[in-house]
KOLVORO-348655 format. One record per atom (N, C-alpha, C): residue number from 0; atom name; x, y, z. Coordinates in steps of 0.001 Angstrom, whole numbers. Example, Ala and Ser with C-alpha at 12.3 -4.5 7.8 and 13.67 -1.06 7.14 Angstrom:
REM KOLVORO-348655
> 0 | N | 13190 | -5690 | 7800
> 0 | CA | 12300 | -4500 | 7800
> 0 | C | 13200 | -3300 | 7800
> 1 | N | 12850 | -2250 | 7080
> 1 | CA | 13670 | -1060 | 7140
> 1 | C | 12900 | 30 | 7870
***
This chain:
REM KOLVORO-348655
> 0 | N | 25649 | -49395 | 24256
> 0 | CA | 26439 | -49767 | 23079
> 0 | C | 26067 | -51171 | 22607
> 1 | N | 25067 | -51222 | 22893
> 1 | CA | 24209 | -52678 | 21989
> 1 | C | 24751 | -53712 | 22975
> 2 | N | 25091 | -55132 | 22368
> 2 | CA | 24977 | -56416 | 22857
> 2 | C | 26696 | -56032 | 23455
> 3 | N | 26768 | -57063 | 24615
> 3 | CA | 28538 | -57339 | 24701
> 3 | C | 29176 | -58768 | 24201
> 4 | N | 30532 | -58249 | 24217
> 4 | CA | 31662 | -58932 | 23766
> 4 | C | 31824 | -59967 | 24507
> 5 | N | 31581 | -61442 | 23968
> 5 | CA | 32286 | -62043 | 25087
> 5 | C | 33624 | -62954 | 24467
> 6 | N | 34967 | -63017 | 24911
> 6 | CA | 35630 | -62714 | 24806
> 6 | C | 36732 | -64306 | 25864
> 7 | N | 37054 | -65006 | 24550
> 7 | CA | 37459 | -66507 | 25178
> 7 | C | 38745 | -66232 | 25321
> 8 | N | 39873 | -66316 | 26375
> 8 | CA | 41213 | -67226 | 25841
> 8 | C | 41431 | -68832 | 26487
> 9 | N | 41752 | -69231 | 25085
> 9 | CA | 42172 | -70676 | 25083
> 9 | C | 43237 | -71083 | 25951
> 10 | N | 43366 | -71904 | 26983
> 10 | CA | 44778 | -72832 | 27499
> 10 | C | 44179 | -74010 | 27961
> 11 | N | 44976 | -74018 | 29110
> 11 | CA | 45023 | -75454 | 29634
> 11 | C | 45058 | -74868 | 31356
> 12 | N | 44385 | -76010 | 32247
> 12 | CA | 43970 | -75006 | 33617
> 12 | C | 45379 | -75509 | 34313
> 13 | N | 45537 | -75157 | 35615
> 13 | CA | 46831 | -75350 | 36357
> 13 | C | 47722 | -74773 | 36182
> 14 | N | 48803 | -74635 | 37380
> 14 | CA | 49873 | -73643 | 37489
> 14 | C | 50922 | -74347 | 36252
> 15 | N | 51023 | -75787 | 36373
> 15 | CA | 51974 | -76782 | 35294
> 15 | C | 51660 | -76013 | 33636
> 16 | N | 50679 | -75255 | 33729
> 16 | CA | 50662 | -75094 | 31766
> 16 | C | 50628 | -73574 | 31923
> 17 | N | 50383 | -72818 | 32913
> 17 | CA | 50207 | -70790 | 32913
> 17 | C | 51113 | -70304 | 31624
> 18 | N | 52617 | -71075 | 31865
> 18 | CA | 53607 | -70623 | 30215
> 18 | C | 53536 | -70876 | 29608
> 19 | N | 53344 | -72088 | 29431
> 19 | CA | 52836 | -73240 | 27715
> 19 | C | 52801 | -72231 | 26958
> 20 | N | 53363 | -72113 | 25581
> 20 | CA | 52574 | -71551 | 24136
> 20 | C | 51178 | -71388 | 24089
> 21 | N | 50582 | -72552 | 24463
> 21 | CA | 48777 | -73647 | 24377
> 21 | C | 48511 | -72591 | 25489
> 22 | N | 49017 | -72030 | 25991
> 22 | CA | 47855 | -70593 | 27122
> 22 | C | 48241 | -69593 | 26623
> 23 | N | 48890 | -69188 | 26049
> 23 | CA | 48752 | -67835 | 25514
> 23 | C | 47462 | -66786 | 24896
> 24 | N | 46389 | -67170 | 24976
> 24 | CA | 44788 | -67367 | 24678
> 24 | C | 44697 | -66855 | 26303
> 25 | N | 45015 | -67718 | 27035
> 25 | CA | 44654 | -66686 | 28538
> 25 | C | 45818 | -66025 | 28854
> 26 | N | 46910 | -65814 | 28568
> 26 | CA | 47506 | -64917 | 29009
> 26 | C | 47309 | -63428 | 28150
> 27 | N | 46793 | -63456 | 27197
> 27 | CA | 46091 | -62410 | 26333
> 27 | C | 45260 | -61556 | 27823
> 28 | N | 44514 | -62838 | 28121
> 28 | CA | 43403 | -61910 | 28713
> 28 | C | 43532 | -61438 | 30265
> 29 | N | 44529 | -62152 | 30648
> 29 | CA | 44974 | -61856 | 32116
> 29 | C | 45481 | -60301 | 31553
> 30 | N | 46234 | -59880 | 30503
> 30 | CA | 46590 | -58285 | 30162
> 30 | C | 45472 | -57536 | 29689
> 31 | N | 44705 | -58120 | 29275
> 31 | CA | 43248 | -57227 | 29191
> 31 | C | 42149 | -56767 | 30329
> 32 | N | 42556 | -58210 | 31194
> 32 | CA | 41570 | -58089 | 32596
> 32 | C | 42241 | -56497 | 33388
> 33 | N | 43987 | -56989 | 33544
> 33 | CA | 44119 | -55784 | 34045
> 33 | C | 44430 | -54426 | 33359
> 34 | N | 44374 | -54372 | 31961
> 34 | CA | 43814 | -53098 | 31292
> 34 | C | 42790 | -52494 | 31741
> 35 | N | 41145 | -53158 | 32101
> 35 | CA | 40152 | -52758 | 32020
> 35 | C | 39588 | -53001 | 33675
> 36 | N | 40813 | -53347 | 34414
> 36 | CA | 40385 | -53121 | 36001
> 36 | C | 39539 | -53867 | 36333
> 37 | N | 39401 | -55243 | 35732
> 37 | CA | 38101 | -56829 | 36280
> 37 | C | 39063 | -57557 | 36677
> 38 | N | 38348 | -58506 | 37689
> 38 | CA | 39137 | -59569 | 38548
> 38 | C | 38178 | -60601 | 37920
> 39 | N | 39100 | -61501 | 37900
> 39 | CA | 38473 | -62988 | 37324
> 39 | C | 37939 | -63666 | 39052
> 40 | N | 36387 | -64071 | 38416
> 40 | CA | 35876 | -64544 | 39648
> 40 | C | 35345 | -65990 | 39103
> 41 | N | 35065 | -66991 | 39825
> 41 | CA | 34228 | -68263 | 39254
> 41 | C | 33539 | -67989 | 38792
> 42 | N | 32942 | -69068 | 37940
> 42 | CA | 31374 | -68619 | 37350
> 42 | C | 31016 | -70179 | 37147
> 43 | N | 29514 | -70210 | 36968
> 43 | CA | 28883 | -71607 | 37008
> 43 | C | 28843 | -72636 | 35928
> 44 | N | 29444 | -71408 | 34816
> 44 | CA | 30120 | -72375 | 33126
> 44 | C | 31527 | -72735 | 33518
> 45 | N | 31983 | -72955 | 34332
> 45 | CA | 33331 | -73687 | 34386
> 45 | C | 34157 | -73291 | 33674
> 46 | N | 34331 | -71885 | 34100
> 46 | CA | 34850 | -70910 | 33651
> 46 | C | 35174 | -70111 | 34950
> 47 | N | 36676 | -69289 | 34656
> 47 | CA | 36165 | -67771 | 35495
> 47 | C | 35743 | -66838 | 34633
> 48 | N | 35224 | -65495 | 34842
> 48 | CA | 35095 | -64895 | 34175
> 48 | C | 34982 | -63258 | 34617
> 49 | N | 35785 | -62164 | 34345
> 49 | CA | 36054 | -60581 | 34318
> 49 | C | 35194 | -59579 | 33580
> 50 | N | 34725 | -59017 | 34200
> 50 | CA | 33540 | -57906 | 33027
> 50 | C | 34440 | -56254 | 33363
> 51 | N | 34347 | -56186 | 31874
> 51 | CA | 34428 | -54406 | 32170
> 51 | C | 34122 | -54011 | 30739
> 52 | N | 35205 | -52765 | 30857
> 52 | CA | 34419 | -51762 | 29634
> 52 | C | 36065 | -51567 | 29132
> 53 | N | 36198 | -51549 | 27824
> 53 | CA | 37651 | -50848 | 27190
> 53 | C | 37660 | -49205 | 27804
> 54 | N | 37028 | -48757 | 27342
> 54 | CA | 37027 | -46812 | 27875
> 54 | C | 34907 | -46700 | 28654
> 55 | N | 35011 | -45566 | 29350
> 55 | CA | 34133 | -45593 | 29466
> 55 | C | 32288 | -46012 | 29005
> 56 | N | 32630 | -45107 | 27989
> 56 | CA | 31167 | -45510 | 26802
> 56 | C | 31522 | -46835 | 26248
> 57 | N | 32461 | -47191 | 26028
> 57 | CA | 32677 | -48561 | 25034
> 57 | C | 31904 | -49225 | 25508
> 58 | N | 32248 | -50507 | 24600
> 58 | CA | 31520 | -52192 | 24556
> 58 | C | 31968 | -52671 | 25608
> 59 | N | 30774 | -53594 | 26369
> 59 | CA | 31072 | -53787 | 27890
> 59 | C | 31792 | -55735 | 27111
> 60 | N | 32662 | -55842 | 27657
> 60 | CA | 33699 | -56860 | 27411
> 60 | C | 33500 | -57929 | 28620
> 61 | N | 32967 | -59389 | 28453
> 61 | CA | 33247 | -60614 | 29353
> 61 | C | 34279 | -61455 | 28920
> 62 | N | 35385 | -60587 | 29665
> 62 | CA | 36407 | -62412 | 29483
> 62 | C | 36292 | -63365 | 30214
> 63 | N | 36530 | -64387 | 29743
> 63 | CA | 36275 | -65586 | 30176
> 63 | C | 37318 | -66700 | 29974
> 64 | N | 37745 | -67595 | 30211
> 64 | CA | 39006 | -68320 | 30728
> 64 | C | 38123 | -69866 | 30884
> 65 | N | 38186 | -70704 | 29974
> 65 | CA | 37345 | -71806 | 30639
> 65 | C | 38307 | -73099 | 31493
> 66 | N | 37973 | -73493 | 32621
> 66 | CA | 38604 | -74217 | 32860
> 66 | C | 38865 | -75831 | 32536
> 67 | N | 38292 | -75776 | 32015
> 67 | CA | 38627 | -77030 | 30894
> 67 | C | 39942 | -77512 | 30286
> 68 | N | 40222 | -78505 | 29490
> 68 | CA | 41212 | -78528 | 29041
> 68 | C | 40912 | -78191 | 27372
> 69 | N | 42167 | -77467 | 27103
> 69 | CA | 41791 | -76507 | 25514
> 69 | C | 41193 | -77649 | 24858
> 70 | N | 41349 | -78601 | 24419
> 70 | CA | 40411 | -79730 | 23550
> 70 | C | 39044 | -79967 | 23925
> 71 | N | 38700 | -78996 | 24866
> 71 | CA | 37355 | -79690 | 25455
> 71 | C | 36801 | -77938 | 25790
> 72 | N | 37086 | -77075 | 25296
> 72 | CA | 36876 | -75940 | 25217
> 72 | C | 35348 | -75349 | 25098
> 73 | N | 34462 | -76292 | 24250
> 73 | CA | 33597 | -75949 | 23453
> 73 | C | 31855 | -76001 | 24823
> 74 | N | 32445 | -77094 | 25601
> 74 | CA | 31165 | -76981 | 26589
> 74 | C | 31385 | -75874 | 27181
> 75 | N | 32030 | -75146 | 28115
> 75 | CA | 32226 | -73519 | 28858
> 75 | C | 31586 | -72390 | 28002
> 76 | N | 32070 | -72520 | 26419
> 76 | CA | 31909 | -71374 | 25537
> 76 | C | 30421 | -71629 | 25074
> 77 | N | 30057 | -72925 | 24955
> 77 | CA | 28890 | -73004 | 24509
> 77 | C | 27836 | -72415 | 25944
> 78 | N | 27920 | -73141 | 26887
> 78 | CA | 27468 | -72223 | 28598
> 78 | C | 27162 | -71149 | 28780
> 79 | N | 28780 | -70113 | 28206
> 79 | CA | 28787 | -68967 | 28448
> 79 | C | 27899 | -67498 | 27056
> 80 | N | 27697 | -68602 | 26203
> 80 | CA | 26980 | -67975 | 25565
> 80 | C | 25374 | -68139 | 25943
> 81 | N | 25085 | -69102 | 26241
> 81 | CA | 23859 | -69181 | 26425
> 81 | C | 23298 | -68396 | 27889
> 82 | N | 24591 | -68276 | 28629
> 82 | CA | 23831 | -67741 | 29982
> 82 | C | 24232 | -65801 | 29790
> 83 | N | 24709 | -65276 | 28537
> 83 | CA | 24720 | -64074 | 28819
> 83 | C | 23760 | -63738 | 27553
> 84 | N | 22664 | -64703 | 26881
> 84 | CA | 21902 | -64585 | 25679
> 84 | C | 22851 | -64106 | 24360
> 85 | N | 23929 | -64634 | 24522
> 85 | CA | 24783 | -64077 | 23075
> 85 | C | 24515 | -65059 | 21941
> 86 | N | 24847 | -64317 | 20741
> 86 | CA | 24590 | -65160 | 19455
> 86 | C | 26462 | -65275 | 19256
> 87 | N | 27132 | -66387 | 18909
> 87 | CA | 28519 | -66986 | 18585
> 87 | C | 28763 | -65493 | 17699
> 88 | N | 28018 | -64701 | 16974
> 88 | CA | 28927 | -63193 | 16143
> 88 | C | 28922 | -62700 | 17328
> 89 | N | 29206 | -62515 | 18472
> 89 | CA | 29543 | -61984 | 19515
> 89 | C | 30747 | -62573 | 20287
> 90 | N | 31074 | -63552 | 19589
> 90 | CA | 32048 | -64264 | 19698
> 90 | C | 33427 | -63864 | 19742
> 91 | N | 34920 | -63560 | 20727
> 91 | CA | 36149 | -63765 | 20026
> 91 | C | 36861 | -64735 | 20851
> 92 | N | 37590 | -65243 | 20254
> 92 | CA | 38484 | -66170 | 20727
> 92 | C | 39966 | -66068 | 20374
> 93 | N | 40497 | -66129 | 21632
> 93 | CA | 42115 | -65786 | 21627
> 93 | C | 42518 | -67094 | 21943
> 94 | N | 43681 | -67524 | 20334
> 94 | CA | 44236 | -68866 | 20940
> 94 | C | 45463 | -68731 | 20208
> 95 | N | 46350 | -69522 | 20601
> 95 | CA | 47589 | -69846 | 20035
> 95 | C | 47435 | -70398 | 18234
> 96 | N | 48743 | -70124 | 17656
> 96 | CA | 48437 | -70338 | 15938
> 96 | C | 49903 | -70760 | 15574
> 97 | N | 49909 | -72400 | 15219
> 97 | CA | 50985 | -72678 | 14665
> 97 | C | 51601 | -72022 | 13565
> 98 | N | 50608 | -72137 | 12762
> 98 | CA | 50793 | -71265 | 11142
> 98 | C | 50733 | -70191 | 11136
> 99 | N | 51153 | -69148 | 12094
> 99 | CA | 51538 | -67963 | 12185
> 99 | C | 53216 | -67744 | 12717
> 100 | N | 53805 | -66901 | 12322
> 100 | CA | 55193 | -66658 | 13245
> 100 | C | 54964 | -66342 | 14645
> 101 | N | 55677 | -66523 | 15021
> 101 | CA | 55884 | -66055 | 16496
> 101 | C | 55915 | -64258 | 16325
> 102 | N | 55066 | -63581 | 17314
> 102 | CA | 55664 | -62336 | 17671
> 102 | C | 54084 | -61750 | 16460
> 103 | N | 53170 | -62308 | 15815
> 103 | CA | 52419 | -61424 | 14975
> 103 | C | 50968 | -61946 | 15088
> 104 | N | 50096 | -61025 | 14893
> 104 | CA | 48904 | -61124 | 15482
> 104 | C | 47891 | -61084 | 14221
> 105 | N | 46904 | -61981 | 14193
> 105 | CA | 46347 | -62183 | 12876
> 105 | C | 44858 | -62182 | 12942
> 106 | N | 43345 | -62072 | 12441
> 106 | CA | 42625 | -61786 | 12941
> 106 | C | 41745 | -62430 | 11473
> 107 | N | 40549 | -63440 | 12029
> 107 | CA | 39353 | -63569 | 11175
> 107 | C | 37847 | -63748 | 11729
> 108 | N | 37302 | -63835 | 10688
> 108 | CA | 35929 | -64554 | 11094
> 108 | C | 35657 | -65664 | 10234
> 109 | N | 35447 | -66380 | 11252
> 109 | CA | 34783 | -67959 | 10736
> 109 | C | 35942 | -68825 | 10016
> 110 | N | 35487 | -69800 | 8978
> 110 | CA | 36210 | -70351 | 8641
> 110 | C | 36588 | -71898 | 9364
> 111 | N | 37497 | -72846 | 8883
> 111 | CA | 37980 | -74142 | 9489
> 111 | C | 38425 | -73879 | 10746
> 112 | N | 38434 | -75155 | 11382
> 112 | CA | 39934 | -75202 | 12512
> 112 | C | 41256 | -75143 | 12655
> 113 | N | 41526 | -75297 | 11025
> 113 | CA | 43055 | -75816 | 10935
> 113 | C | 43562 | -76202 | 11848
> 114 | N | 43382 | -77706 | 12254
> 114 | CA | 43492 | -78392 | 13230
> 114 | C | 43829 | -78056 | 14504
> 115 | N | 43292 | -76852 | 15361
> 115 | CA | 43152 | -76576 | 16591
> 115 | C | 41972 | -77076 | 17142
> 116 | N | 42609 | -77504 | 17942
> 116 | CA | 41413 | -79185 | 18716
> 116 | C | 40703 | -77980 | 19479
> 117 | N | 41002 | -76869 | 20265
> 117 | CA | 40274 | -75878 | 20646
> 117 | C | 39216 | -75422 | 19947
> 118 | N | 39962 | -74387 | 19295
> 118 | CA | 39001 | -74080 | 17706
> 118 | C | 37751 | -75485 | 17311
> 119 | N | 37846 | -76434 | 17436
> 119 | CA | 36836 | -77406 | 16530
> 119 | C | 36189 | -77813 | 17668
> 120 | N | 35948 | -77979 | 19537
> 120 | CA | 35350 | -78454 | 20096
> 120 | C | 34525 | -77231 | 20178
> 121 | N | 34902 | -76075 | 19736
> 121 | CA | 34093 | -74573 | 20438
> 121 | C | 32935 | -74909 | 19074
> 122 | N | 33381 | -74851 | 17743
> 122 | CA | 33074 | -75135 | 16759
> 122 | C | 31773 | -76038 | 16693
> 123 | N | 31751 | -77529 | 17002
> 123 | CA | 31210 | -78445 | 17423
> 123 | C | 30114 | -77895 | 18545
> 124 | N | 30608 | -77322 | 19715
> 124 | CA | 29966 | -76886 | 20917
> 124 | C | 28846 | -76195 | 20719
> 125 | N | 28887 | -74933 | 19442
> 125 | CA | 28152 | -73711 | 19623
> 125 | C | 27275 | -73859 | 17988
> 126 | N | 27828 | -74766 | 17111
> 126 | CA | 27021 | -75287 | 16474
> 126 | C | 27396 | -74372 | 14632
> 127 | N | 28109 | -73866 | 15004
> 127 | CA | 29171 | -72920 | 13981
> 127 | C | 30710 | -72768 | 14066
> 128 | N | 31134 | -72003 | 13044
> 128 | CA | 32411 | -71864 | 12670
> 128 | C | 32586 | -70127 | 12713
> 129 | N | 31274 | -69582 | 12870
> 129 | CA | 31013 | -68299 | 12436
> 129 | C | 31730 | -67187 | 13596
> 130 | N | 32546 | -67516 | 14419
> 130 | CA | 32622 | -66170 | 15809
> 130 | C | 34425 | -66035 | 15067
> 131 | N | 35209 | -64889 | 15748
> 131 | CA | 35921 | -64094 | 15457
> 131 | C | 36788 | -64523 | 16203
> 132 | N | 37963 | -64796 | 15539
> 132 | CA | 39568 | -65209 | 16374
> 132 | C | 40335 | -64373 | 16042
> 133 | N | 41458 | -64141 | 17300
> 133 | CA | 41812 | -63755 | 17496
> 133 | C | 43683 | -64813 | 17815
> 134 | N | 43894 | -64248 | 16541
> 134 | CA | 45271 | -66260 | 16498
> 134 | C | 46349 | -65214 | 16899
> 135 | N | 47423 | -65964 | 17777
> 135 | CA | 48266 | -65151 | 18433
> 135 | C | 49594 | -66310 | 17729
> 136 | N | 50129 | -65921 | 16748
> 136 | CA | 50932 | -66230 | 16243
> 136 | C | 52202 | -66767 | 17307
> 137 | N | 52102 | -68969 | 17101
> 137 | CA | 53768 | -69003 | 18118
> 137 | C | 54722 | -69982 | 17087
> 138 | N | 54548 | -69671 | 16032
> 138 | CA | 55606 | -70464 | 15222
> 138 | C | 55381 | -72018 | 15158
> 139 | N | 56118 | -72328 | 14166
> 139 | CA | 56239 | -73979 | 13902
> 139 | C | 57170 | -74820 | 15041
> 140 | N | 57114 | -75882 | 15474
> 140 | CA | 58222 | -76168 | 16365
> 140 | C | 59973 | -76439 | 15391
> 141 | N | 60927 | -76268 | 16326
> 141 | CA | 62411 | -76942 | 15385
> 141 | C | 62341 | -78030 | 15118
> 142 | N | 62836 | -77939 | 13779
> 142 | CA | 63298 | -79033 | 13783
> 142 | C | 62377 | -80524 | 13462
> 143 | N | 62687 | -81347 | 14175
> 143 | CA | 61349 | -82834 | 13768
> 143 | C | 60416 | -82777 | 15279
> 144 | N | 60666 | -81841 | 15855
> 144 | CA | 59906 | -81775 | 17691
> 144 | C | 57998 | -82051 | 16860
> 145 | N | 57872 | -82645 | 17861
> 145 | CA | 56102 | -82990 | 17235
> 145 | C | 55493 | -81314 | 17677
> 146 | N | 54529 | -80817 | 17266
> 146 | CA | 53719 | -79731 | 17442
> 146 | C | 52889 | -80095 | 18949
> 147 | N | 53145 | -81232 | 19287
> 147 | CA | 51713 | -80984 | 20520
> 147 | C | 52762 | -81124 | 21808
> 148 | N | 54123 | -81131 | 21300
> 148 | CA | 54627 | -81139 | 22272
> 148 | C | 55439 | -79596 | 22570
> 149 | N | 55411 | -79161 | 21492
> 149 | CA | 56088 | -77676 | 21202
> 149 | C | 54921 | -77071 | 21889
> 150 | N | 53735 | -76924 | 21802
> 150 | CA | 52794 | -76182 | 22150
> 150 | C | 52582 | -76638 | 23671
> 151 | N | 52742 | -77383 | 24492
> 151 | CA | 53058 | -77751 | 25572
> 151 | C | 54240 | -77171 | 26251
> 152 | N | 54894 | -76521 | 25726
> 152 | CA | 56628 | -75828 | 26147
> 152 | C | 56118 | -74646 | 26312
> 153 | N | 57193 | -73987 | 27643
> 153 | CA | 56633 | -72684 | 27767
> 153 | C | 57596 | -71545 | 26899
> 154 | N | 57667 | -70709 | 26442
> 154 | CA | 58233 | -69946 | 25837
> 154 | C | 59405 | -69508 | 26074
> 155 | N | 60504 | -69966 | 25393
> 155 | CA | 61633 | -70066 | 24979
> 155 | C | 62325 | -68612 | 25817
> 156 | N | 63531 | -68659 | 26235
> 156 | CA | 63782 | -66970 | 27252
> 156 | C | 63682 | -65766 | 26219
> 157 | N | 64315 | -66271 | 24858
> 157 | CA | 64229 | -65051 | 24163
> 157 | C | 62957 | -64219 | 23439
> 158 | N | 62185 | -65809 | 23624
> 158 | CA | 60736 | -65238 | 23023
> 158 | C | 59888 | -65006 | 24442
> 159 | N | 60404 | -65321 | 25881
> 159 | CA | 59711 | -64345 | 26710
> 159 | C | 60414 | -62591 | 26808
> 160 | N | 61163 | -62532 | 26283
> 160 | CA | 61286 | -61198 | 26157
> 160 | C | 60331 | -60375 | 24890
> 161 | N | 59788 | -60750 | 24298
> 161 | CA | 59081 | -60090 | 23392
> 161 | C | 57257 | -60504 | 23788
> 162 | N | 57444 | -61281 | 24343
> 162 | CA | 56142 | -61802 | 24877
> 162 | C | 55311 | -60651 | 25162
> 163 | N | 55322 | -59701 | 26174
> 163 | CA | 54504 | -58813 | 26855
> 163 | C | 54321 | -58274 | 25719
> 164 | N | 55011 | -57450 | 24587
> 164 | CA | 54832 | -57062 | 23398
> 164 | C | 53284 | -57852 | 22624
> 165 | N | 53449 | -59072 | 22143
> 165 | CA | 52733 | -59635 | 21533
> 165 | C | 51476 | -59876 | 22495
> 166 | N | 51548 | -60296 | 23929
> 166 | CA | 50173 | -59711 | 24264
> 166 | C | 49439 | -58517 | 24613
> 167 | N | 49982 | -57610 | 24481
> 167 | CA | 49440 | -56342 | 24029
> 167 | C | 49067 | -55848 | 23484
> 168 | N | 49537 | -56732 | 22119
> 168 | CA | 49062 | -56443 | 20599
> 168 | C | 47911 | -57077 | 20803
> 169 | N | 47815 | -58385 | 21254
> 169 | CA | 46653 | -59025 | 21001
> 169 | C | 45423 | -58316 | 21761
> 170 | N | 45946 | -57865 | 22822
> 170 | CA | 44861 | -57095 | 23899
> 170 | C | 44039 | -55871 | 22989
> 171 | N | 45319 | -55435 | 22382
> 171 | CA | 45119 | -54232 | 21470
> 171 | C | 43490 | -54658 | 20377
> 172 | N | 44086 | -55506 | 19603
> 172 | CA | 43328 | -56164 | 18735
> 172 | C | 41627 | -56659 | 19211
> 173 | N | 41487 | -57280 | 20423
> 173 | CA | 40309 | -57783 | 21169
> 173 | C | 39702 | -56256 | 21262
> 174 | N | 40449 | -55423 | 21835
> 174 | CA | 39669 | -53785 | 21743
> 174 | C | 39545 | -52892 | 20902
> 175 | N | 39916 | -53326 | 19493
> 175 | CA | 40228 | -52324 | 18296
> 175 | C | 38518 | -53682 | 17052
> 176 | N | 38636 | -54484 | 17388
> 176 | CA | 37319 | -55382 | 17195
> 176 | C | 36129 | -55041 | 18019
> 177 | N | 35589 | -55131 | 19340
> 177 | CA | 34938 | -54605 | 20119
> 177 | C | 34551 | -53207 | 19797
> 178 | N | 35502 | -52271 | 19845
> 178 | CA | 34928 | -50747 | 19572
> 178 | C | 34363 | -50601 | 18534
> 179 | N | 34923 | -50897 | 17196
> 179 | CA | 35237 | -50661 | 15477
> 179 | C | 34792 | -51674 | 14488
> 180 | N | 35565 | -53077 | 14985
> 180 | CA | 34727 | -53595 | 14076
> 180 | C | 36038 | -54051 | 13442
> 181 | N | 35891 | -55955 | 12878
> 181 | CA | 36764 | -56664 | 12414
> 181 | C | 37518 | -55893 | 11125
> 182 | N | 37037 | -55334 | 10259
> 182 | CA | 37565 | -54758 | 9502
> 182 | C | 38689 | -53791 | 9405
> 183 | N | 38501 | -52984 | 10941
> 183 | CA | 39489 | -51770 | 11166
> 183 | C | 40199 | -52288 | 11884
> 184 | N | 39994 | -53650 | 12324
> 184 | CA | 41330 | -54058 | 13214
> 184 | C | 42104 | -55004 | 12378
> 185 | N | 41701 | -55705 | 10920
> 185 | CA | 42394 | -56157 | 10355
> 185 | C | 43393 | -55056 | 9470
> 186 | N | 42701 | -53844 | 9090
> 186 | CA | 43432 | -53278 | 8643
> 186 | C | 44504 | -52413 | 9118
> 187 | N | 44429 | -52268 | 11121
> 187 | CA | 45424 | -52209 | 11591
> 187 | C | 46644 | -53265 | 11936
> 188 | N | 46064 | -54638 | 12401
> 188 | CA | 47217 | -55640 | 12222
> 188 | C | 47462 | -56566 | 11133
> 189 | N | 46910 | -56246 | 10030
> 189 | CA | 47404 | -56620 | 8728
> 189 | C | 48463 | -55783 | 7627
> 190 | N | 48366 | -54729 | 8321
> 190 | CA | 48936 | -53647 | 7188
> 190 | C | 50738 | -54052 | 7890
> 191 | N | 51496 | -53891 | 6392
> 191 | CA | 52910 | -54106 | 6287
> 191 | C | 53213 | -53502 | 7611
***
């Protein structure tokens, strides 16, 4: 099935950030790893990283988890492309999205950072804007709370009850891109 997927989520390393909003990018993929039956093992991009397949024949899928801190994202991804010969359109990246609501899953290619320090070191790193995100919608913070500190908070009790929901969707989405193709997965999580 041609070239594979390789397949980023964004956080922050340590047990202190696993809930943060700012990991939700790897907690995407910790539900995809065990969708597709891969164990995250080290790898020499300072990263771990899980290989499998969505369904049998499908697109063989590398997630990857860099251990870095999300602002510094861009050396691992830049690594991990070069050591599996991928071109960045092979690219997706699962990260957290202020300018989305909480609870909805949104999907492009290319384009700015809109100031995700993640988004712009990968950007910077790989020498484009051009690979495929995957923005996991967590709302604006209340109120006058600064954003880098909201995104540092782990998810609120009522929005961990809908949580598993929204990474599923997103899991959904990383495998409805992979099989099909950005188009049929925007027009599944874009439609009313």
């Amino acid at each position: 099935m041609g070239d594979p997927w390789l397949v980023v989520g964004l956080g922050n390393p340590g047990a202190g950030y696993s809930g943060n909003r700012h990991n939700v990018g790897q907690m995407v993929l910790a539900a995809l790893a065990d969708r597709i039956g891969a164990r995250f093992t080290s790898h020499k991009t300072n990263s771990v990283v899980a290989e499998g397949r969505s369904f049998p024949a499908g697109p063989r899928l590398i997630l990857a988890k860099p251990n870095s801190f999300m602002n510094l994202s861009g050396g691992p991804v830049s690594q991990l492309l070069g050591f599996y010969s991928l071109e960045p359109d092979r690219l997706i990246v699962v990260h957290d999205e202020l300018d989305i609501p909480f609870d909805t899953v949104r999907l492009k290619f290319g384009g700015g950072h809109g100031g995700h320090n993640g988004i712009r070191d990968i950007a910077a790193a790989v020498g484009t804007g051009d690979f495929t995100r995957v923005r996991v919608g967590i709302g604006r913070p209340p109120g006058r709370q600064p954003a880098a500190d909201f995104v540092l908070k782990d998810f609120a009790s009522a929005e961990r009850e809908v949580l598993p929901t929204l990474l599923e969707d997103a899991a959904d989405a990383v495998q409805l891109i992979a099989a099909d193709g950005l188009a049929a997965a925007q027009l599944k999580f874009h439609s009313p």
